[in-house]
N, C-alpha and C positions, 0 to 999 in steps of 0.2 A: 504494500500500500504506500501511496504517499501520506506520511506524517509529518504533522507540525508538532513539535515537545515545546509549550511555554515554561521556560524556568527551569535554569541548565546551572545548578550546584550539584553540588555533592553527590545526589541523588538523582537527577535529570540528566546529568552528564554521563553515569554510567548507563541510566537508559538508552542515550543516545545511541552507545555505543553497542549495545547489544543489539537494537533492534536495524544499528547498520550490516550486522553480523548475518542476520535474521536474512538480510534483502532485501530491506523496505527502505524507500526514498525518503531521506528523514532531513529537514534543514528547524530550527530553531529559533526562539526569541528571548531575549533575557532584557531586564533593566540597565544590567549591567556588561555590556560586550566585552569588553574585556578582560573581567573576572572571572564571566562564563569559560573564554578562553583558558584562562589558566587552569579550570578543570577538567575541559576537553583534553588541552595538549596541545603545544607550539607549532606540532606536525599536523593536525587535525584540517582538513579539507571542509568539513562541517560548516555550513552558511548560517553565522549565528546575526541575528537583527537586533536593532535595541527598539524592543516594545517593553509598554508599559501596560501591567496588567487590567490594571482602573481605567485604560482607555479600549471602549467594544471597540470603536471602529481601526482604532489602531490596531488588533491583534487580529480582527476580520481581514484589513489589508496584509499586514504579514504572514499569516495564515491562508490567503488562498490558495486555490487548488488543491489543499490538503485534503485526502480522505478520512483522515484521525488527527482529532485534535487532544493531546496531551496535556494535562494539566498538572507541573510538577511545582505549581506555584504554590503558598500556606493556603489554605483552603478558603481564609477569609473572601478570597477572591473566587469562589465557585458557580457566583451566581451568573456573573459578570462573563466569565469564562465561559459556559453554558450556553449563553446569549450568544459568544460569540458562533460557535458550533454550530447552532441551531439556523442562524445566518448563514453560516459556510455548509448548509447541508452537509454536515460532516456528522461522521461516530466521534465518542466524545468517550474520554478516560481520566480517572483521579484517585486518591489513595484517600481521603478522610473527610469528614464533614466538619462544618462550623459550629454547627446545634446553636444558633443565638436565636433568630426569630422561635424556634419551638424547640428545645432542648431534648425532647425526643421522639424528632422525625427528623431526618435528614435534610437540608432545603433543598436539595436536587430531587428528590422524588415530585419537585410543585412542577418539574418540567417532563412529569412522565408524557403525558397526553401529545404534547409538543413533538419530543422525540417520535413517535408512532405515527403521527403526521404526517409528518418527514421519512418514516419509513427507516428510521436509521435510531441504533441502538448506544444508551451512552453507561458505563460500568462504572460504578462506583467503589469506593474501598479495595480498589485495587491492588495493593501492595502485601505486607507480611503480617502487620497485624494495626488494622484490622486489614482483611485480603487473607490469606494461607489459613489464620485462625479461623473464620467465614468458611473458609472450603473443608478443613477437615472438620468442625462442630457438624455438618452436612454429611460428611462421608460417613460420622459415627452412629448418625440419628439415622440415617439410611439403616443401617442395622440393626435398631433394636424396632421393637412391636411400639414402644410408646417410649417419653423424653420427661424422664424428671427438673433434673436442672441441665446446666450446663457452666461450667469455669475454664474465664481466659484465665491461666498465669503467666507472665513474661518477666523477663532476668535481661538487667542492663544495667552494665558494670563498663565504667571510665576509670582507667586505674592511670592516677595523674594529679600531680601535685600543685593543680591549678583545674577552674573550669574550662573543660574542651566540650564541645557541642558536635556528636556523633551525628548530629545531619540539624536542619532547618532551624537554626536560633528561635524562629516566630512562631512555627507550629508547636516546639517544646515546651515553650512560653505561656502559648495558647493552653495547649494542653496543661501545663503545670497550676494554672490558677484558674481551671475549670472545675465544676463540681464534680463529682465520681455518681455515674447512672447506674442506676441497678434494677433487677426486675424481680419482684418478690408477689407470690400468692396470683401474677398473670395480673398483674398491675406496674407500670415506670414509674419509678421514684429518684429520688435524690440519695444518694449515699453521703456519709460525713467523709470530708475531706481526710488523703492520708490514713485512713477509720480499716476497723475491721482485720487487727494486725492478725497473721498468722502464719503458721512454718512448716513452708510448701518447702518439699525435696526434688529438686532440679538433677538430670542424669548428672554422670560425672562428667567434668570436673569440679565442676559448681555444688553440688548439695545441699545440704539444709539452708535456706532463705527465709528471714521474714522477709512478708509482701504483707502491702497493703490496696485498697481499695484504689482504684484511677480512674479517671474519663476515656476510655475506649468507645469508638465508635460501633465494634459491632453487639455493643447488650443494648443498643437503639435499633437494631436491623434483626437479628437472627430469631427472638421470641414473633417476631411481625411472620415468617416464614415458617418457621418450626414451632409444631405448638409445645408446652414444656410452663414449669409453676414458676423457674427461678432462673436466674442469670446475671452474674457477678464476672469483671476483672480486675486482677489485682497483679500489681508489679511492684518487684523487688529487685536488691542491688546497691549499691554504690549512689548511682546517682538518684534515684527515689528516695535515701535515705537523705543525703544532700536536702533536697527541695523539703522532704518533711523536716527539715532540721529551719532553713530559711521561716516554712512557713510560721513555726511556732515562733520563733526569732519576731515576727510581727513582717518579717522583710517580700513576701513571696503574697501580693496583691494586686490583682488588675489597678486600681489607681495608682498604685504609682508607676505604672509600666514596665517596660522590659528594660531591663541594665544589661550595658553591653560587659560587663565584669562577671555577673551571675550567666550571662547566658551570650557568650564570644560568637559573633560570625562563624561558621564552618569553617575550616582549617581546607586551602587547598593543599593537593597531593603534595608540593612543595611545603607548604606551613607546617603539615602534617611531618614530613621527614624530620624538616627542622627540629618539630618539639621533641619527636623521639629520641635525634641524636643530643640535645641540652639534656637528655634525662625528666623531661617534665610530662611525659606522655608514654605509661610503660605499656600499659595493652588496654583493650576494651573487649567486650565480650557480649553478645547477644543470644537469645534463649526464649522458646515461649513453649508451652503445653496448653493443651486442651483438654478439661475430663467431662464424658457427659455421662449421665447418670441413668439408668432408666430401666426397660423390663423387656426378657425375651424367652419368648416361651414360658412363662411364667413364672420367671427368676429374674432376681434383680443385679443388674449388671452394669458396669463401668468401661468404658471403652476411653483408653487415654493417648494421644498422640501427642508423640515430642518433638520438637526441632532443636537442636544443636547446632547454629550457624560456624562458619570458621572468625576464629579470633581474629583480628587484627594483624598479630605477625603472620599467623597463617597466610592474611589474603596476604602478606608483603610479601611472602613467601612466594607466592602465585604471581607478584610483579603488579601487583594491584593497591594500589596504595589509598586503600579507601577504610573507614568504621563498619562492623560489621550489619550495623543498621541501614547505613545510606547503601550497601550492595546489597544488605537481602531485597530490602525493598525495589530498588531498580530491579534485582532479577525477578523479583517475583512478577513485579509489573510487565515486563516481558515476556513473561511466560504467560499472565491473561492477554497479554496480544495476539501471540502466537494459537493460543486455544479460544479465545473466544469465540461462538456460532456468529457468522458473519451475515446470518439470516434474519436475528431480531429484531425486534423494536421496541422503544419505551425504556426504562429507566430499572439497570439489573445493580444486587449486588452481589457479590460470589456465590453466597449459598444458595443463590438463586438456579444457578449454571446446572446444563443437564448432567447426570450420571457420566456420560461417556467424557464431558469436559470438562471434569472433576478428577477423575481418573487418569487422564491425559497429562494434566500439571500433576498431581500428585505423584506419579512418573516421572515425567519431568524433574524436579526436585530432588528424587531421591538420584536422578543421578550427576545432579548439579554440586555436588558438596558439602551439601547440607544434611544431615545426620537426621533421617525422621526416622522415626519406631515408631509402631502403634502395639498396644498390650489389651487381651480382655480382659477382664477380671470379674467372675461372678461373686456379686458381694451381697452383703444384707443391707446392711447401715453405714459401710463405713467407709471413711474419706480419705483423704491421701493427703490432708494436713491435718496438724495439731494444734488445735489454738495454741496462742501464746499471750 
């Protein structure tokens, strides 16, 4: 396809790049051309434009003729983005929502009708989590007869004697002084901030974690699809405990905005070497699971899937000089390119996706470097943490 990717850091940039692998016509737009640049790569033939995402008509001209239109900008910008798509008769992709107008409904689903108009389909939560977490809660509910609960956990660890920002300074931000959604008794509610400690065990190398409650986008998406009583995520790690530590601190508040000290620009591949060689940037680490809970055959059973991304040195290792977050997510997002049905319409989110394109990336995945396992377990009662 011809793609346009708006918003080429960290995470956009490696999309780029996979999906030029792929052999799809892919040129670009960023606010900042030559920042973008330095994540691309000096050698990069890539046609990156300076658009501004707050401007439709701007991103509608640099965006024509695109058949997919890319959204790897902070999400604040999705509506706007949407518009432009919608304009460019184009299919339309993104990784997260904003939840401001309705905190829990997506604002991209008010452009379903539109989408299907047009005859052309736009995917939402595309990335690793939410996106990967979305597809396997799906692949597990597929197997049982009926869905009790369901829990994201996710592990994100910055090991580094300063703040580094393992992908989007804005979205982290966004995210970090959002409320935590939760879905209790088949009703969305509010979770307490930071709230709800407890000590989930992550495969090796990682292990015992408190985690706490967070704003993930898909306990807003996946009870709307899959019916089930409860639905909670909760992340742990280094940098969660960070931000729970700012908040109590009084420091970590939508009024007083983002600090570029608490929450640093993305480090390019360059910045990135830099910190490692001063010693200020020793590895980071990413991780999520999913357990869903529920009955089969008349036994009550736990189907739990893990991801294990590669470390940081890992990807160095690999000559990839990227956070384990900003490449899962590019690859994941390339891998709903690559599998998504090219026949839809209207406004999907992963666990939306049919059987066979579920399967397809879940394949995919497991032979991309990423460590998934899946485990049954027939249980009665019992959970795979320990309060704490």
């Amino acid at each position: 396809m011809k793609v346009f990717v708006l918003g080429v850091g960290a995470t956009g940039s490696l999309l780029v790049k996979s999906l030029v692998r792929q052999g799809h016509h892919v040129w670009c737009g960023d606010r900042d051309p030559a920042r973008a640049r330095d994540f691309l790569g000096a050698k990069s033939a890539i046609i990156v434009q300076q658009v501004n995402a707050r401007n439709l008509h701007g991103i509608v001209k640099a965006a024509t003729g695109c058949q997919l239109l890319i959204n790897a900008c902070p999400a604040v910008f999705n509506n706007i983005v949407m518009r432009a798509a919608l304009k460019l008769r184009a299919h339309y992709l993104d990784t997260a929502s904003h939840l401001r107008a309705n905190p829990f409904r997506p604002e991209q689903f008010r452009f379903d009708q539109q989408f299907r108009e047009n005859n052309r389909w736009a995917l939402i939560h595309a990335g690793a989590a939410p996106g990967l977490t979305n597809l396997l809660t799906a692949q597990a509910a597929a197997q049982l007869d009926g869905v009790d609960k369901a829990e994201v956990r996710i592990y994100e660890e910055t090991a580094s004697d300063a703040p580094v920002s393992q992908w989007s300074a804005e979205s982290s931000f966004d995210e970090a002084v959002s409320r935590p959604r939760i879905y209790r008794d088949g009703r969305f509610r509010f979770g307490s901030r930071f709230g709800e400690r407890e000590l989930f065990r992550f495969p090796a190398p990682i292990g015992g974690v408190g985690v706490v409650l967070a704003a993930q986008d898909e306990v807003v998406t996946i009870p709307r699809t899959i019916s089930m009583n409860r639905m909670d995520a909760k992340i742990g790690g280094m940098d969660i405990d960070r931000l729970r530590r700012w908040y109590r601190q009084g420091k970590l508040r939508q009024s007083r905005g983002l600090s570029p000290v608490r929450f640093p620009p993305t480090p390019t591949p360059v910045a990135m070497t830099t910190l490692v060689q001063q010693g200020i940037l020793h590895n980071e680490r990413f991780a999520l699971a999913v357990l869903v809970y529920g009955d089969k055959q008349g036994r009550s059973c736990l189907i739990r899937w893990d991801a294990l991304f590669p470390s940081m040195f890992e990807l160095r290792r690999r000559r990839i000089p990227s956070s384990p977050i900003a490449w899962g997510t590019a690859h994941l997002t390339a891998l709903f390119v690559k599998y998504m049905p090219h026949e839809g319409s209207g406004v999907y989110v992963p666990e939306m996706l049919p059987d066979s394109a579920r399967r397809d990336i879940v394949q995919a995945v497991r032979r991309s470097g990423i460590r998934l396992t899946r485990r049954v377990k027939y249980v009665k009662l019992v959970n795979e943490h320990v309060p704490v």
